[in-house]
C-alpha positions in Angstrom: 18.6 52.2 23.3 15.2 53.5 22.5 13.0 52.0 20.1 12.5 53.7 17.0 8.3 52.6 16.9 6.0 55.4 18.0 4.3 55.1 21.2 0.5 56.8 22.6 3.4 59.3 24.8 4.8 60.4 21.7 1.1 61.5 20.4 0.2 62.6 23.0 3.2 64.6 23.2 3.0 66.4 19.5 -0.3 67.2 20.1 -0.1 68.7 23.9 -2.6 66.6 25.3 -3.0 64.1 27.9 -1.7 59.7 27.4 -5.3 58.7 28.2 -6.9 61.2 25.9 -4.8 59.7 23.0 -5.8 56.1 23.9 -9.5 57.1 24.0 -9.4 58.8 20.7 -7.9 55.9 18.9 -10.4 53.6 20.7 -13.5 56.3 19.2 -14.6 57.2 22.8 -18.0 59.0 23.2 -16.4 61.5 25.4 -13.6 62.9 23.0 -14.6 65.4 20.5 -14.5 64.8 16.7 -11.8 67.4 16.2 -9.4 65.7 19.1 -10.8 62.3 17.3 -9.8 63.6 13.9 -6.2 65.0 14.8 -4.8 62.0 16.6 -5.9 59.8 14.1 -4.4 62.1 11.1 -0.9 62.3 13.1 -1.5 58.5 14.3 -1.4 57.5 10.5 1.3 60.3 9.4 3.6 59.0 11.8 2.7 54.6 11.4 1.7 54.4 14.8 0.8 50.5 15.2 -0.8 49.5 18.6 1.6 47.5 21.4 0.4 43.8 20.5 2.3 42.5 23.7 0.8 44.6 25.5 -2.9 44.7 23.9 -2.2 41.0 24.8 -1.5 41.5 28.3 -4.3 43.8 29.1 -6.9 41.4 27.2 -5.2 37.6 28.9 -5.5 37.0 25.2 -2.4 36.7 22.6 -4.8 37.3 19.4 -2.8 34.4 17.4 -4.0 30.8 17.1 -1.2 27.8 16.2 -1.5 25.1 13.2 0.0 21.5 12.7 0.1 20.7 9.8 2.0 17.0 8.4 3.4 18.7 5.1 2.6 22.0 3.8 3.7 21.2 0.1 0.4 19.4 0.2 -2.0 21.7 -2.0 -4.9 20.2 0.1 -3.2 21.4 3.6 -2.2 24.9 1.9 -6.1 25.4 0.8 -7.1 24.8 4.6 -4.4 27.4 5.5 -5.8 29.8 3.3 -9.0 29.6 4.9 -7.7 29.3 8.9 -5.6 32.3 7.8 -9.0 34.5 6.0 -11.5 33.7 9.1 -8.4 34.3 11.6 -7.5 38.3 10.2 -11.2 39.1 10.4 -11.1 38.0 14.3 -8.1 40.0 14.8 -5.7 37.3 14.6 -2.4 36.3 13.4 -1.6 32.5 12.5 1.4 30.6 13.5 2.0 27.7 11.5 3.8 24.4 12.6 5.1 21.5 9.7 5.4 18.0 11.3 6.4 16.6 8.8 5.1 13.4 9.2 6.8 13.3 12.5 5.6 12.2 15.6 8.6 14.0 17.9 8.3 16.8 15.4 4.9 17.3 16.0 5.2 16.9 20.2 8.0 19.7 19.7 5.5 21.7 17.2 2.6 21.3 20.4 5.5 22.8 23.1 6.4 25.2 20.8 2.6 26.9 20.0 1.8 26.6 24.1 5.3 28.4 25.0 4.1 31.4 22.7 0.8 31.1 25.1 -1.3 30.9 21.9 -5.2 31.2 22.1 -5.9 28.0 20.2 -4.5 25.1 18.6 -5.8 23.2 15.0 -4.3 20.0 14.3 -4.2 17.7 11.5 -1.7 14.5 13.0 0.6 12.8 11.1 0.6 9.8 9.6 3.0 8.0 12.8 1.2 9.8 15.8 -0.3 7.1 17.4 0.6 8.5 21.4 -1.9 11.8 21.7 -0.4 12.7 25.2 0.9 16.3 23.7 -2.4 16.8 22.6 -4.4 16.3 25.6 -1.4 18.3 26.9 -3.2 21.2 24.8 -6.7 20.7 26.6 -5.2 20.2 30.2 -3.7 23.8 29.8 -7.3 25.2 28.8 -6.5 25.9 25.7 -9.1 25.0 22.6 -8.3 22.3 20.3 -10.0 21.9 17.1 -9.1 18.6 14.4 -9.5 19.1 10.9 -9.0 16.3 8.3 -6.7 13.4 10.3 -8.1 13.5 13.7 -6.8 11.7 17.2 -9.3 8.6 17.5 -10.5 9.0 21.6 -10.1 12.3 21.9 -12.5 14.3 23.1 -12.3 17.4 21.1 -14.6 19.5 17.8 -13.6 18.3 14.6 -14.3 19.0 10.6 -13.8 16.0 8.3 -14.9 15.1 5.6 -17.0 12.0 4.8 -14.1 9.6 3.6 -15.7 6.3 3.6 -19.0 7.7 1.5 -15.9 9.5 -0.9 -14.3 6.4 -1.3 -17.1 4.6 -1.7 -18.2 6.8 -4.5 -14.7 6.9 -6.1 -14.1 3.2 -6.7 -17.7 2.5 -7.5 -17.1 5.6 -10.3 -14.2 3.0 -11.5 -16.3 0.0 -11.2 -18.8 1.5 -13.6 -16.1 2.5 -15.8 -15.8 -1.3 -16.5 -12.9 -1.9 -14.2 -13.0 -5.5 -12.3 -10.1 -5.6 -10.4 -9.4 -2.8 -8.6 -6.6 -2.1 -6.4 -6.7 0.1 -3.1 -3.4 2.2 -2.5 -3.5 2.4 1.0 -2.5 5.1 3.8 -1.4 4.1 7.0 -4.6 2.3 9.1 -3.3 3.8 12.2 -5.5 6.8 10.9 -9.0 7.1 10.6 -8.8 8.9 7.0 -7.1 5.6 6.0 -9.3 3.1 7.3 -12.5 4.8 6.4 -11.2 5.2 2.6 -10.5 1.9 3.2 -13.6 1.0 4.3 -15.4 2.8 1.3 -13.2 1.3 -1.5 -14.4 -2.5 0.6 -17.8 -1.7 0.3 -18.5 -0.8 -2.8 -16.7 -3.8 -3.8 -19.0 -5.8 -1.8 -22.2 -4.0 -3.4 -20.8 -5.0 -7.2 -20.4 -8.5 -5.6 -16.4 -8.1 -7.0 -14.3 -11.1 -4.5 -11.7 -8.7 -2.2 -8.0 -9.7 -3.6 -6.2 -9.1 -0.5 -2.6 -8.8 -3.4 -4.7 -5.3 -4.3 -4.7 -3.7 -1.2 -1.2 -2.2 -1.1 -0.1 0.2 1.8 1.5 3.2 -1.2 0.2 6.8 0.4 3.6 8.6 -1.9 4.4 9.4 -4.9 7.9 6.5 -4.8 5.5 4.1 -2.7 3.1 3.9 -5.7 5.8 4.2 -8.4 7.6 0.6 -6.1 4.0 -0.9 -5.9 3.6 -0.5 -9.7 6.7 -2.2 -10.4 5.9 -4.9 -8.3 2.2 -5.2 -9.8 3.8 -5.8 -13.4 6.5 -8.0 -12.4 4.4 -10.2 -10.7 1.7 -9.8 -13.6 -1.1 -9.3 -11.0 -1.4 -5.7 -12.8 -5.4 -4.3 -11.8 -7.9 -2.8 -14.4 -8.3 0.2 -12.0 -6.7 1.9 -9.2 -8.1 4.1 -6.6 -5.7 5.8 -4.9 -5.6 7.4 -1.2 -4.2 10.7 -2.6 -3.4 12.5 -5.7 0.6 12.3 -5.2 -0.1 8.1 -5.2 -2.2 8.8 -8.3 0.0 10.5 -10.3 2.9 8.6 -8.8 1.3 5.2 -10.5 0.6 6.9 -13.5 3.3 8.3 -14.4 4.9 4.7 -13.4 2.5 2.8 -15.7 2.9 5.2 -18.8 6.7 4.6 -18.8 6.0 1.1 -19.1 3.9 1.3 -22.0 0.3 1.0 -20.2 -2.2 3.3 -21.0 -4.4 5.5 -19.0 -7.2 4.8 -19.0 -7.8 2.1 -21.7 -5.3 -0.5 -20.0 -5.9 1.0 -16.3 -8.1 3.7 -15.0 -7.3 5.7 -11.7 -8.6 7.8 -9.2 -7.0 10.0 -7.1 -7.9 11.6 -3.2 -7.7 15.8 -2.3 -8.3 17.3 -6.3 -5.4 19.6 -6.1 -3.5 21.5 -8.8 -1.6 18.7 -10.9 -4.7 17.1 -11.0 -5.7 19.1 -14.0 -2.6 18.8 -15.7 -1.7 15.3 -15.9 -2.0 13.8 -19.1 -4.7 12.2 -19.0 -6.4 14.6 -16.6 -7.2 13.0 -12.9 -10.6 11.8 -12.0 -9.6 12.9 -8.0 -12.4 13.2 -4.8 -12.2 17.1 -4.1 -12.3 17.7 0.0 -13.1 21.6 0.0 -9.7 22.3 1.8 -10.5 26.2 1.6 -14.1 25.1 3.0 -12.4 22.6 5.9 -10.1 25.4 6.8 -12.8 28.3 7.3 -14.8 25.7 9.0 -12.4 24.9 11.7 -11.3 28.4 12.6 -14.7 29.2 12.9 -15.3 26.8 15.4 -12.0 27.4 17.4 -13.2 31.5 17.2 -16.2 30.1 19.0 -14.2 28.4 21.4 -12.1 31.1 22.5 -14.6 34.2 22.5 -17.6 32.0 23.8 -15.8 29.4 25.6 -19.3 27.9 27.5 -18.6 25.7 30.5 -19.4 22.0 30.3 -19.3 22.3 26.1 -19.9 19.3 24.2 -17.3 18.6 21.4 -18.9 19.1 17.7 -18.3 17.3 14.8 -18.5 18.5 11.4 -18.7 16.4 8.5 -18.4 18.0 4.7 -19.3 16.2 1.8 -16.9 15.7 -1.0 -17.4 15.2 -4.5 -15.9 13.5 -7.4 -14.1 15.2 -10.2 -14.1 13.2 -13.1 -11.8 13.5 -15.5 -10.2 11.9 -18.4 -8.3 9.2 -16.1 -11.1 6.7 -15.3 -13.2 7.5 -18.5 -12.6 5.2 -21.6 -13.3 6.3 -24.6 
């Protein structure tokens, strides 16, 4: 049964003119007059003609769409970064196909099989938080395809990245809470497994070593959700080891321990102050509002696809992986300021 979508033929056959002179008219060709230029373009519209992607792709060895992995698109942090693959992708010509992990390692090895089957042009990956086997994504450079990290990277791969600076955030972020008065300051953790969670780890160790403040190893709690936090909380109180300030690997943690703490009567931020990790959109409406490290998703996003646009239309031999770091900066809000 014949497709219903017009073809060059079909143009070409309207107009009584040759395939080729149809093809070079839409491509504004020197050699076709204005008036031929003009008339297949006016029918080309009237009738919706849309170009053959498959075969554009076939004729250029190139599919024009790049793939994304991504742990959880909920995140407001990961949907920023989209925003900004997707903007830097449409002015290249491209079309994104995004991938959800989940948090999943198998997901995420199925995600990597799936994006190279649809012989994508490149591949951005954020891991998830229980990859800690990176064959699938060496996989992805063995097949010559580009591979760009943004925000959780693969520690030992080879490969151009955009981070941000996570230990100098971190840093900032507790020492903010340390100058707020707090004194003992709790670190809810993510996963160490991942460089984003040992560097904020790292950061939140040494500006407690600056202020001369004794590590308590009770206050370092592994809590990167929302029910994680609200379980560490309970446990804080019942053990009445209950900190002066928390700073918290992400926003969801945040908002999870404060919304924990409130229903038992402790108040934000004259009982406990907290900061939270990404700035995204609850952050504003919390009550109190939450001091929170903003990472530029939009920024980390347009970043990334620029360098993987690079990659793919440039693609120099014997390239040497870049690394680009963004600063962050603290929001502060009504959550870590006493009045």
């Amino acid at each position: 049964m014949r497709s219903n979508q017009i073809t060059i033929k079909d143009i070409a056959r309207i107009l009584g003119i040759s395939a080729s002179t149809v093809s070079r008219a839409l491509k504004n060709h020197p050699d076709i007059s204005i008036e031929t230029k003009n008339a297949v373009n006016d029918l080309a519209e009237k009738l919706k003609y849309q170009p053959n992607a498959v075969a554009l792709s076939l004729k250029n060895s190139r599919s024009n769409t790049i793939g994304v992995i991504i742990p959880e698109i909920v995140h407001y942090f990961f949907s920023s970064v989209i925003s900004g693959i997707e903007d830097v992708a449409s002015q290249n010509g491209y079309t994104v196909i995004i991938c959800q992990s989940n948090e999943s390692y198998e997901r995420e090895v199925e995600n990597t099989k799936a994006l190279l089957s649809h012989r994508v042009d490149g591949i951005l990956v954020s891991i998830s938080k229980n990859t800690t086997d990176f064959t699938h994504l060496t996989d992805i450079q063995e097949s010559g395809i580009p591979l760009v990290f943004f925000d959780r990277v693969a520690n030992g791969i080879e490969a151009d990245q955009v981070i941000i600076d996570d230990l100098e955030a971190s840093y900032r972020a507790t020492r903010h809470l340390i100058e707020s008065g707090c004194k003992r300051i709790a670190h809810f953790a993510g996963p160490l497994n991942l460089l984003i969670g040992q560097h904020r780890l790292d950061g939140y160790l040494k500006a407690l070593e600056e202020a001369r403040i004794p590590v308590d190893k009770s206050l370092i709690i592994e809590a990167d959700s929302f029910e994680k936090a609200h379980n560490a909380i309970l446990e804080l109180i019942e053990f009445r080891n209950l900190p002066d300030g928390i700073f918290a690997v992400n926003d969801l943690t945040a908002i999870g321990a404060m919304q924990t703490l409130q229903k038992k009567g402790i108040k934000i931020p004259d009982q406990v102050s907290i900061v939270g990790f990404s700035d995204g959109r609850f952050s504003g409406i919390t009550d109190p509002t939450l001091t929170s490290v903003d990472q530029h998703g939009y920024e980390m996003g347009t970043t990334a696809a620029e360098m993987l646009m690079e990659h793919i239309f440039k693609s120099p031999e014997n390239r040497t992986p870049e690394i680009k770091i963004l600063q962050a900066d603290l929001i502060v809000r009504g959550s870590s300021v006493k009045k």
